[in-house]
C-alpha positions in Angstrom: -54.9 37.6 125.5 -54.7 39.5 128.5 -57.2 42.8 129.2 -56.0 46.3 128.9 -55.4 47.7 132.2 -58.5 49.6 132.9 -58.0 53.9 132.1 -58.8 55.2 135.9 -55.8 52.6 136.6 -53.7 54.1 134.3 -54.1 57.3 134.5 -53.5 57.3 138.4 -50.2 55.4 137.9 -49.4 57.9 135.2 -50.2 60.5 138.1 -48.3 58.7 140.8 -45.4 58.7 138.7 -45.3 62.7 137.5 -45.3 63.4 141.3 -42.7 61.0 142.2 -40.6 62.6 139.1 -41.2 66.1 140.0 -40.1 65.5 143.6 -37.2 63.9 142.5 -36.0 67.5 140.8 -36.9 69.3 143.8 -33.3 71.1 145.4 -33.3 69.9 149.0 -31.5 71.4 151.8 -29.1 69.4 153.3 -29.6 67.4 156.4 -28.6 68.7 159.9 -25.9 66.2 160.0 -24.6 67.8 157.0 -24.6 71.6 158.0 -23.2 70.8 161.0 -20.1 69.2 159.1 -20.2 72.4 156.9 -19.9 74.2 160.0 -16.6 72.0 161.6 -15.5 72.5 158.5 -15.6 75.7 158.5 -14.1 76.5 161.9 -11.3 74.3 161.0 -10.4 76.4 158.4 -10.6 79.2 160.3 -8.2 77.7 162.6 -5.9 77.3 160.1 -5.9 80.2 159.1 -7.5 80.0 155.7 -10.1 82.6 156.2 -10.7 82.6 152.3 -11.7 78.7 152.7 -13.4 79.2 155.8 -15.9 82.4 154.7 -17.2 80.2 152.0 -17.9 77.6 154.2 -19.5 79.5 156.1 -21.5 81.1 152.9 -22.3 77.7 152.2 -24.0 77.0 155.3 -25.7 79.9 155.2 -27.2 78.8 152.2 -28.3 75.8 153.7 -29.7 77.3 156.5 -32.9 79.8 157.7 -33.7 82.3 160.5 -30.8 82.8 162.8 -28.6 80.3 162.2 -28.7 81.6 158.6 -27.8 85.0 160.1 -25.1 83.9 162.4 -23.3 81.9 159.3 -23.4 85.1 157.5 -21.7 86.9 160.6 -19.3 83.9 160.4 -18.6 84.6 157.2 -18.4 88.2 156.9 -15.8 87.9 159.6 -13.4 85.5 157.5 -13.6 87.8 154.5 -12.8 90.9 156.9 -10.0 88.7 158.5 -8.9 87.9 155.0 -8.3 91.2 153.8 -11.4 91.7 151.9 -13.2 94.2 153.8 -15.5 95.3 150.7 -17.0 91.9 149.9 -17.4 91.5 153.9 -19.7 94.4 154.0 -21.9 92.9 150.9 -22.0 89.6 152.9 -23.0 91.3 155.7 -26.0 93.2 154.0 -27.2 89.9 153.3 -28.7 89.3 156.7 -31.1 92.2 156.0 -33.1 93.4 159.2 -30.2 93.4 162.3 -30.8 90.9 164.3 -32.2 90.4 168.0 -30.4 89.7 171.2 -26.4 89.1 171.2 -25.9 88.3 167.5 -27.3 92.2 166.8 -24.7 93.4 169.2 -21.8 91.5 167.5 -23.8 92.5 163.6 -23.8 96.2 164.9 -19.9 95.9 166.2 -19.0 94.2 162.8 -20.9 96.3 160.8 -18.8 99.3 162.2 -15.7 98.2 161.8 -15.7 97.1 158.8 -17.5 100.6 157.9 -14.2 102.0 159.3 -11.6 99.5 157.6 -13.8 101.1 154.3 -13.2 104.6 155.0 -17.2 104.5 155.6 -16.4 106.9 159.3 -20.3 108.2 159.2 -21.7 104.7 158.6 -19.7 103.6 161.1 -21.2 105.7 164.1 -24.1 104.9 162.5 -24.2 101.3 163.1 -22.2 101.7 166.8 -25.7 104.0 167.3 -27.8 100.8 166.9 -26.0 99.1 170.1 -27.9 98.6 173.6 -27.8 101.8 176.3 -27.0 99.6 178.7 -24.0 97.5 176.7 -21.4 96.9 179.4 -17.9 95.0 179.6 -16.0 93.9 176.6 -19.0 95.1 174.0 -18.4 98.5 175.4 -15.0 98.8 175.2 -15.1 97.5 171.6 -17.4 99.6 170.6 -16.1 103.2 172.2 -12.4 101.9 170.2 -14.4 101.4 167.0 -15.9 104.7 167.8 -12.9 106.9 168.3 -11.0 105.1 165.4 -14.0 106.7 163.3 -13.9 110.5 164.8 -10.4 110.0 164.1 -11.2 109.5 160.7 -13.5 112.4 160.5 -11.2 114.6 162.1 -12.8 115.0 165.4 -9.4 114.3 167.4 -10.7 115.8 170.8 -14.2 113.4 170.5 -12.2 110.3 169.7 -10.0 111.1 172.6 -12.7 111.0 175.0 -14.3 108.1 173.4 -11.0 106.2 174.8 -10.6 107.7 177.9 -13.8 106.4 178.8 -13.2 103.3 177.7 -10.8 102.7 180.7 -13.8 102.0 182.4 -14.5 99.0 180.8 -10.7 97.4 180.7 -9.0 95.4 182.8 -5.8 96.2 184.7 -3.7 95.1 182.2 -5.5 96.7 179.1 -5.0 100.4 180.5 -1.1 100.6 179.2 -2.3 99.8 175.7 -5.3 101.9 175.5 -2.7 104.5 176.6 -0.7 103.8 173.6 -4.0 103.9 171.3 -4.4 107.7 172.4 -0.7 108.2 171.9 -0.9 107.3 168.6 -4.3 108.7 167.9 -2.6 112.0 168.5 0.3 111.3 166.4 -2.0 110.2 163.3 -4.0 113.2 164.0 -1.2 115.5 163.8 0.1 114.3 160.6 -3.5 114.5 159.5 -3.3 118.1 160.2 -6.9 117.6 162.2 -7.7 120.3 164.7 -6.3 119.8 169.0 -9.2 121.7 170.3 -9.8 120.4 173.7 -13.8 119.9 173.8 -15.8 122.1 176.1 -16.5 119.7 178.6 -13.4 117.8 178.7 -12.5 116.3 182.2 -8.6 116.8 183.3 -7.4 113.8 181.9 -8.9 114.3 178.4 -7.4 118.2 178.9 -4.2 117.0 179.5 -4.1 114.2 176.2 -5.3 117.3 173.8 -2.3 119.4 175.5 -0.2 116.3 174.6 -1.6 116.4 171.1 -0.7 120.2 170.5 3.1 119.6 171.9 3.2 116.7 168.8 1.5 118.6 166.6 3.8 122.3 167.1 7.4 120.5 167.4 6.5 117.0 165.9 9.2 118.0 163.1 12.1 119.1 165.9 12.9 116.2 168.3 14.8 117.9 170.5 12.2 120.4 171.7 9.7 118.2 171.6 11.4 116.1 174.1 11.7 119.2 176.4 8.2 119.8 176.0 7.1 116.6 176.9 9.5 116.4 179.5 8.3 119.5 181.1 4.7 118.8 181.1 5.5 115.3 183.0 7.2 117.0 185.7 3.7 119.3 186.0 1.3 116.3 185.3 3.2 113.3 187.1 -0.1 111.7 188.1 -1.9 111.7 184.3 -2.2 108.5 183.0 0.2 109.8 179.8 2.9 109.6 182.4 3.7 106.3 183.0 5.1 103.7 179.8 3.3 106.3 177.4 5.9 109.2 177.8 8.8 106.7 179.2 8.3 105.2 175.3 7.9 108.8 173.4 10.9 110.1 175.5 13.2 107.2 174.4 12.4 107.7 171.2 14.1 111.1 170.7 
């Protein structure tokens, strides 16, 4: 007959096996091999075009990921859903990330941040976020940001702010981005007159802001009679021929009436 194991034996192969058990129902985060197919994935959705399939990828890494690569995932995502159409549920993504993060992924969290604010209707939030951007932001940031900023005075009815928010973004555009920044005021004005928001010209408006607000008073005082707005427009060319409202921007409006 052979002898009982020994109880110290036992009891430390009963121990050995709880621990191995218990580890076993421990959740474990995928490996890197796997997020980074999660991400592919996820990209190649976005390629696609199936931002729905693509933002919860992108949830899904962020899931299986921490510190900023947890953050940038939830950018990613919040992006798809915005993309999408879902604007709302982009935000709530978006508030996951919690404290704004450091160096260019805050910039492109605080540019995100505001325009989805402004596809909400959330104008105040939106300034809000664009206030959180560097001093010093330059180039392409800066022009997205001063657009995203005068789409929101827009929206609060601060037509003569918004308009100077996009004049000086010419400074940050190339060449062949002026003409459609142009348009952008053109039809600022025109939203703003239908809006019934005020044409003040600001205090300290240079010439060329001056001479947009004057535009936006002609639309606004014969927007409903074609035929005298035409003259109007026509007249104050022939005064202004070296405004930037001159060029494609009144060539377009005039050949529309």
């Amino acid at each position: 007959m052979q002898s009982a194991v020994p109880t110290s034996i036992r009891t430390l192969l009963l121990a050995l096996l709880a621990v191995a058990v218990l580890a076993g129902c421990q959740p474990t985060r995928p490996q890197q091999s796997d997020t980074a197919g999660i991400g592919a994935q996820a990209e190649g959705l976005e390629s696609q075009g199936d931002y729905a399939g693509a933002a919860t990828a992108w949830q899904e890494l962020a899931a299986a990921s921490t510190g900023s690569a947890r953050s940038e995932a939830l950018l990613r995502a919040a992006r798809a859903l915005q993309r999408d159409g879902r604007p709302a549920e982009a935000r709530r993504v978006l508030d996951q990330i919690g404290l704004a993060p450091a160096g260019r992924a805050g910039i492109e969290y605080a540019l995100l941040s505001a325009s989805l604010a402004n596809d909400t209707g959330d104008f105040q939030a939106a300034l809000t976020a664009l206030s959180g951007l560097p001093p010093d932001l330059g180039g392409t940031d800066k022009a997205a940001a001063l657009s995203l900023e005068a789409d929101a005075l827009l929206g609060l009815g601060q037509t003569g702010a918004a308009v100077t928010a996009l004049v000086q973004r010419e400074a940050f555009l190339a060449p062949s981005e002026l003409e459609d920044n142009r348009r952008k005021i053109w039809n600022l004005l025109q939203q703003a007159s239908a809006a019934g928001a005020p044409m003040t010209t600001p205090p300290d408006a240079d010439a060329t802001v001056a001479g947009w607000m004057e535009l936006g008073r002609m639309v606004a005082a014969y927007g409903r009679n074609p035929f005298q707005l035409q003259t109007a427009l026509a007249n104050w060319r022939s005064v202004n021929p070296d405004h930037p409202a001159s060029g494609v921007v009144l060539d377009s409006a005039l050949g529309g009436y």
